[in-house]
C-alpha positions in Angstrom: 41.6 -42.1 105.4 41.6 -40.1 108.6 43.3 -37.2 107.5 40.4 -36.9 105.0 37.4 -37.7 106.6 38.8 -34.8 109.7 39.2 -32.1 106.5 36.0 -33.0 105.3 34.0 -32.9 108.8 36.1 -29.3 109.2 35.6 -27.7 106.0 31.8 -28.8 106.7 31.7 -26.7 109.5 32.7 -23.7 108.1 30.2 -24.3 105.6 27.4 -24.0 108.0 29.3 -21.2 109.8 29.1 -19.3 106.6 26.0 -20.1 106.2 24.9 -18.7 109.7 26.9 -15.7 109.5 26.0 -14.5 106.1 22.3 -14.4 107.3 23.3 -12.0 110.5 21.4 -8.6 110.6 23.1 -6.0 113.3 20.7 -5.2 116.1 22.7 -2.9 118.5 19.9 -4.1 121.1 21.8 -7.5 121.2 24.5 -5.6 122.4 22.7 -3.4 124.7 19.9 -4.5 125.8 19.3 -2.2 128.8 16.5 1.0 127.9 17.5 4.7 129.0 14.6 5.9 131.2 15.6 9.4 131.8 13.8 12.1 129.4 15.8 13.9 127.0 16.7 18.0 127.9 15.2 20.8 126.9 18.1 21.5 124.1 17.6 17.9 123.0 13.5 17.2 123.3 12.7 21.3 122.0 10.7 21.9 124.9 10.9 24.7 127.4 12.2 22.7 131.2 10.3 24.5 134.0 12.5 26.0 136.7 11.3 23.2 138.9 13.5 20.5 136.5 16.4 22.2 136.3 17.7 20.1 139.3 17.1 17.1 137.0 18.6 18.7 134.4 22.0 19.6 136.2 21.6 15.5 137.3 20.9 14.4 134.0 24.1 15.5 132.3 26.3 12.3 133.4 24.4 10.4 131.8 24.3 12.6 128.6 27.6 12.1 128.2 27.4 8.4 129.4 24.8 8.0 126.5 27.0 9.9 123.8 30.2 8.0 125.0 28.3 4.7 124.3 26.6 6.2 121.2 30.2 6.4 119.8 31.4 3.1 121.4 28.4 1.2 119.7 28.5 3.2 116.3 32.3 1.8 116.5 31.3 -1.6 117.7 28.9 -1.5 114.6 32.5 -1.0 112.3 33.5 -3.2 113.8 31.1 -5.9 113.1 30.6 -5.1 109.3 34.5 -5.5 109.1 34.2 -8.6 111.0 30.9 -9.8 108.7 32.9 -9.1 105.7 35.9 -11.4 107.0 33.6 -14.3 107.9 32.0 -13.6 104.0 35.9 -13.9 103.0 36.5 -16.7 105.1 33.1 -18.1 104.3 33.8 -18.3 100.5 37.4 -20.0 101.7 35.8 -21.9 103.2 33.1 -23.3 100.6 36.1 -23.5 98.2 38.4 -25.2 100.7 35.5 -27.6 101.1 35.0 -28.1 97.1 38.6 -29.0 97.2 38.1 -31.3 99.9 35.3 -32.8 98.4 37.3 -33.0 95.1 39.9 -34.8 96.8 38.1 -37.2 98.4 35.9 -38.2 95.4 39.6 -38.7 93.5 40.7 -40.6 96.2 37.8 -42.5 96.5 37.7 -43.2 92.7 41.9 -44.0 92.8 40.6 -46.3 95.6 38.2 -48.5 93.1 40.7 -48.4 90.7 43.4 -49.9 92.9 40.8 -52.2 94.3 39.6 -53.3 91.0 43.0 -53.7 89.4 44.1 -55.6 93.1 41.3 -58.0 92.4 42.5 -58.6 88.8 46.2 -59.3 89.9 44.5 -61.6 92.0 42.5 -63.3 89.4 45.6 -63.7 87.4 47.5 -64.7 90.3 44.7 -67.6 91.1 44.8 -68.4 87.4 49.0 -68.3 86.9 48.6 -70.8 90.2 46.3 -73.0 88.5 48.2 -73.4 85.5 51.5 -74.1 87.5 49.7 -76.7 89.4 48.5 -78.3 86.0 52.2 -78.1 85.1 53.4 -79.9 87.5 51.6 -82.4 87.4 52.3 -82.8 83.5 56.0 -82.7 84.4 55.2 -85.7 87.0 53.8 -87.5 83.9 56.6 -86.9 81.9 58.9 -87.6 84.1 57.1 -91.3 84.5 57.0 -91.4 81.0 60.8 -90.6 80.1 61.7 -93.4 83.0 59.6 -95.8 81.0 61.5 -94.7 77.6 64.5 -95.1 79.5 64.0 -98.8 80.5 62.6 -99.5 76.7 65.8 -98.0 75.5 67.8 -100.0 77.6 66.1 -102.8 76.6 66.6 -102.4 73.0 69.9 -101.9 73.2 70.4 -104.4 74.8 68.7 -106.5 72.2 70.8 -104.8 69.7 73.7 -105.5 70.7 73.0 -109.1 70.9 71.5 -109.3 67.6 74.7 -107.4 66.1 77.5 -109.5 67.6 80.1 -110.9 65.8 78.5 -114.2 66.2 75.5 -113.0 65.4 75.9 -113.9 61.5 77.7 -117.0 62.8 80.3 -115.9 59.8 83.1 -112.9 58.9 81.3 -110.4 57.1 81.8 -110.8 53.2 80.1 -107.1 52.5 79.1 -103.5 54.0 75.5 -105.3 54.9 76.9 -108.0 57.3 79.3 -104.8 58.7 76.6 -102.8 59.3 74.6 -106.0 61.1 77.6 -106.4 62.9 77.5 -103.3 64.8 79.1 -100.8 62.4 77.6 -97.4 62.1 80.5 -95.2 60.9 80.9 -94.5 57.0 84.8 -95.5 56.2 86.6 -98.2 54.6 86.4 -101.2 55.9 88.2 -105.4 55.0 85.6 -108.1 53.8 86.1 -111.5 52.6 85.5 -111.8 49.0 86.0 -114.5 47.0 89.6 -115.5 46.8 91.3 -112.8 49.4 90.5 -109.8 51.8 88.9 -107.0 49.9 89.0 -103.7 50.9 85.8 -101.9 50.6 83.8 -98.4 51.3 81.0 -98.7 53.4 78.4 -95.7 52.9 76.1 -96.9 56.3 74.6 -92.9 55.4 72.8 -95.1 52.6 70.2 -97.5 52.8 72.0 -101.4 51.4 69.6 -101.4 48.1 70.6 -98.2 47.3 73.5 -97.1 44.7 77.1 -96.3 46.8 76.4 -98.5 50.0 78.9 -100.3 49.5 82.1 -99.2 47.2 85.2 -101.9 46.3 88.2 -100.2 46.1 90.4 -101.0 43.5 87.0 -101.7 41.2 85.9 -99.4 38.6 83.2 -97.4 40.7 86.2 -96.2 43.3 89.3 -96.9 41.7 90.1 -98.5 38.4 90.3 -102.2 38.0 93.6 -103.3 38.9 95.8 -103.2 35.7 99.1 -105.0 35.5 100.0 -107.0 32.6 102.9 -109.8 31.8 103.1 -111.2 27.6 105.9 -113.0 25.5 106.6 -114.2 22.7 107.3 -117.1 20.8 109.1 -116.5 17.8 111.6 -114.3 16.3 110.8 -110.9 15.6 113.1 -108.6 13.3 110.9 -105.9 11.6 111.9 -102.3 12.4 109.2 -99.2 12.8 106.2 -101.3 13.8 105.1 -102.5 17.2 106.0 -105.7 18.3 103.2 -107.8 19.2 102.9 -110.8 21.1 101.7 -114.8 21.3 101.4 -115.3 24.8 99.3 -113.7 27.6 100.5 -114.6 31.0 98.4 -112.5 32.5 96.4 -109.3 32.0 94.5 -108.2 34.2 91.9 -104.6 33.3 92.4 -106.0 29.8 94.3 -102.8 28.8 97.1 -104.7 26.6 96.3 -105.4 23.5 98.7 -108.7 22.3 97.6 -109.1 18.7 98.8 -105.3 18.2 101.4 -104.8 21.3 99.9 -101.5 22.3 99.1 -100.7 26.2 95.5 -98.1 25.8 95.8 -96.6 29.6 92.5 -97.2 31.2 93.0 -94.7 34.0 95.4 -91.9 34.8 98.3 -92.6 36.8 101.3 -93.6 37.3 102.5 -96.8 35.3 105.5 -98.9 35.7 107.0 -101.1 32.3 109.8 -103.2 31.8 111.3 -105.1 28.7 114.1 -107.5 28.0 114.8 -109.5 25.2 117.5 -111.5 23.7 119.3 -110.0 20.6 121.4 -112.5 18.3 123.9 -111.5 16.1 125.1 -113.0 13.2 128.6 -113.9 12.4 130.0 -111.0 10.0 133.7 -108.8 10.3 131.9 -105.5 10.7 130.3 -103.6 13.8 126.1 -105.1 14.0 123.8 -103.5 16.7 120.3 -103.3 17.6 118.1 -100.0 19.4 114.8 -100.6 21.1 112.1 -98.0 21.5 109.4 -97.4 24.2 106.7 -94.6 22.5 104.1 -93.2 24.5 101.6 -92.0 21.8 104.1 -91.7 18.5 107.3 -90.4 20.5 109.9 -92.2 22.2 110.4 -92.0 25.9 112.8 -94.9 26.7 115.8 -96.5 24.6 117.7 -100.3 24.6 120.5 -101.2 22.9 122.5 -103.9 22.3 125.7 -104.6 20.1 128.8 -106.6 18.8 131.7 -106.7 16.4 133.8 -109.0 14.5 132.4 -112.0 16.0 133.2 -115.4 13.7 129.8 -117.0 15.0 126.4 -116.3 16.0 126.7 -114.3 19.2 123.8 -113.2 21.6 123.3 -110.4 23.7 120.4 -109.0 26.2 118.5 -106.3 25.8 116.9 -104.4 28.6 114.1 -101.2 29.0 112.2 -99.9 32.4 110.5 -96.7 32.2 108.1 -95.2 34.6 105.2 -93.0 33.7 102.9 -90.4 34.3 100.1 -91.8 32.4 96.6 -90.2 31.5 93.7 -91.9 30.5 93.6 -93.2 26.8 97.4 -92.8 26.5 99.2 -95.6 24.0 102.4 -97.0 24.9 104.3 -99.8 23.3 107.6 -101.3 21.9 109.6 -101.2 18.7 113.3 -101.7 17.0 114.1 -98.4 16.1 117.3 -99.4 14.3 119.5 -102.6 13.9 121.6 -104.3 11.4 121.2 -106.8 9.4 120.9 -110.1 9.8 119.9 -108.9 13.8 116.1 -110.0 15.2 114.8 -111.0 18.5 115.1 -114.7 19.2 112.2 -116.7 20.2 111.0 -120.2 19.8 108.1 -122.4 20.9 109.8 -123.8 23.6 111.9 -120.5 24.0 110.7 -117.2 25.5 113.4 -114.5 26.0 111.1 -112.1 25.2 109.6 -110.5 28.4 106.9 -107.4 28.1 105.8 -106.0 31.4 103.7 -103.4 33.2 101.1 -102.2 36.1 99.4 -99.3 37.5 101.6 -98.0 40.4 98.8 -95.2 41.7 95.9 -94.1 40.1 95.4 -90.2 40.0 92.3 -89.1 41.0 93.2 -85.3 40.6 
């Protein structure tokens, strides 16, 4: 700011300067100011001297040529000044321009100045405001802070009523299903052991679900997971000698998924998979000279899969003889399996009797297929 206000106060001076200058009229008197007080000569006046002033005369010429020699020296001085007038016009109009510029330069810097003032004083205001709102932050983040330590003790306290309210003892009982599991502490989906009504039962537990609603809680080996356990175990209790139909059976020792059919001696798959049967029976022969035999079929839907066979010759007396069959199979759902002489001679049956049963049909599910 000094720099400027030392151009200005210059280029302000050669303003007036100028001004000064460019009103200067030449007035050799200023220079000279002394007056001649000798008279002119003859040659220069026109008039006649009179022999009496020719002594003047002869004294006078000095100072003729004193007065021409300075008549010469002021005519040059007079150059001289109009050269030096016209510099001081140049340097006058330098001058006014030099001092425009100046001007120019201090009215942009002055303006810059605001500007940079004005935008200092909003950076301020921001700053004052960005303060405020850090200050109002803080003291938010103290309240949340106090609040997060009170959610932290309630937390803790919950849990810790949780945990008592899901102990094992809790139900004062083992858990019989997914719902006393998941009040026991259990929050992982998986399969899980229960106590059902005659033995451990192994059950999915879907704790993604809500108890009421449909898949909470999944048996396995039931119907909605995997297919009621099938196995199966009937006899018989009389003789059977008829060829090309199935045999069927009197007794049901058990039959568990209901899939064999006694009355008819046909096994209706209830689920794909694998499926284990076995069969023995008694054969008796009767006496006769020649060769007597019997063949036993398994079919799985029309077509034999598995074959028995028994036989004798040239026996005097009744004779008996075991037959045996175990087949395992790939099973799909809805496939028919059963037993049936394909062949024998005659005379030949099954034996059986009320208070006799050689006559063993068996069979289970091995592994369902889920594929």
């Amino acid at each position: 700011m000094k720099i400027l206000e030392i151009a200005l106060i210059f280029a302000l001076d050669l303003v007036v300067f100028a001004q000064f200058t460019a009103s200067w009229n030449y007035n050799p008197g200023l220079f000279f100011p002394y007056v001649v007080h000798h008279p002119l000569p003859a040659q220069v006046t026109g008039q006649v001297e009179s022999p009496s002033h020719q002594e003047d005369a002869v004294n006078r010429v000095p100072c003729l040529r004193e007065f021409k020699y300075t008549s010469q020296r002021l005519d040059e001085t007079a150059l001289d000044i109009q050269t030096v007038k016209k510099e001081l016009e140049m340097l006058s109009a330098t001058s006014q321009n030099l001092a425009k510029t100046m001007v120019t330069i201090w009215i942009l810097s002055t303006t810059n100045l605001e500007e940079s003032l004005k935008r200092t004083a909003e950076s301020l205001r921001q700053l004052a405001e960005t303060n405020s709102v850090v200050a109002n932050l803080k003291n938010e983040l103290g309240e949340s802070v106090k609040d997060v330590a009170v959610m932290k003790t309630n937390i803790a306290e919950l849990t810790t009523e949780l945990k008592a309210s899901t102990s094992a003892t809790s139900i004062g009982r083992m858990p019989t299903s997914c719902q006393d599991l998941q009040q026991t502490g259990h929050v992982k989906s998986g399969i899980n052991f229960i106590l059902g009504n005659k033995s451990i039962e192994t059950v999915y537990c879907d704790f993604t679900k809500l108890p009421n609603d449909a898949g909470f809680q999944k048996l396995i080996g039931s119907s909605d997971v995997k297919s009621v356990p099938t196995y199966f175990s009937v006899q018989k209790n009389n003789s059977f000698s008829a060829v090309g139909i199935p045999i069927h059976f009197e007794i049901s020792k058990v039959n568990t998924g209901e899939a064999m059919e006694i009355t008819s001696g046909i096994f209706t798959t209830p689920r794909s998979g694998t499926h284990y049967f076995s069969f023995i029976g008694l054969a008796e022969f009767p006496s006769s000279p020649d060769f007597v035999y019997v063949e036993m079929g398994l079919f799985l839907n029309g077509d034999v899969v598995g074959t028995g066979y028994a036989s004798n010759s040239r026996n005097t007396d009744f004779k008996f003889s075991q037959i045996a069959l175990q087949m395992t199979l790939n099973l799909r759902n809805g496939d028919r399996v059963w037993l049936q002489i394909t062949d024998m001679s005659d005379g030949v049956s099954l034996r059986d009797a009320h208070n006799q049963h050689y006559t063993h049909f068996t069979g289970f599910l091995l592994q369902e297929d889920f594929a």
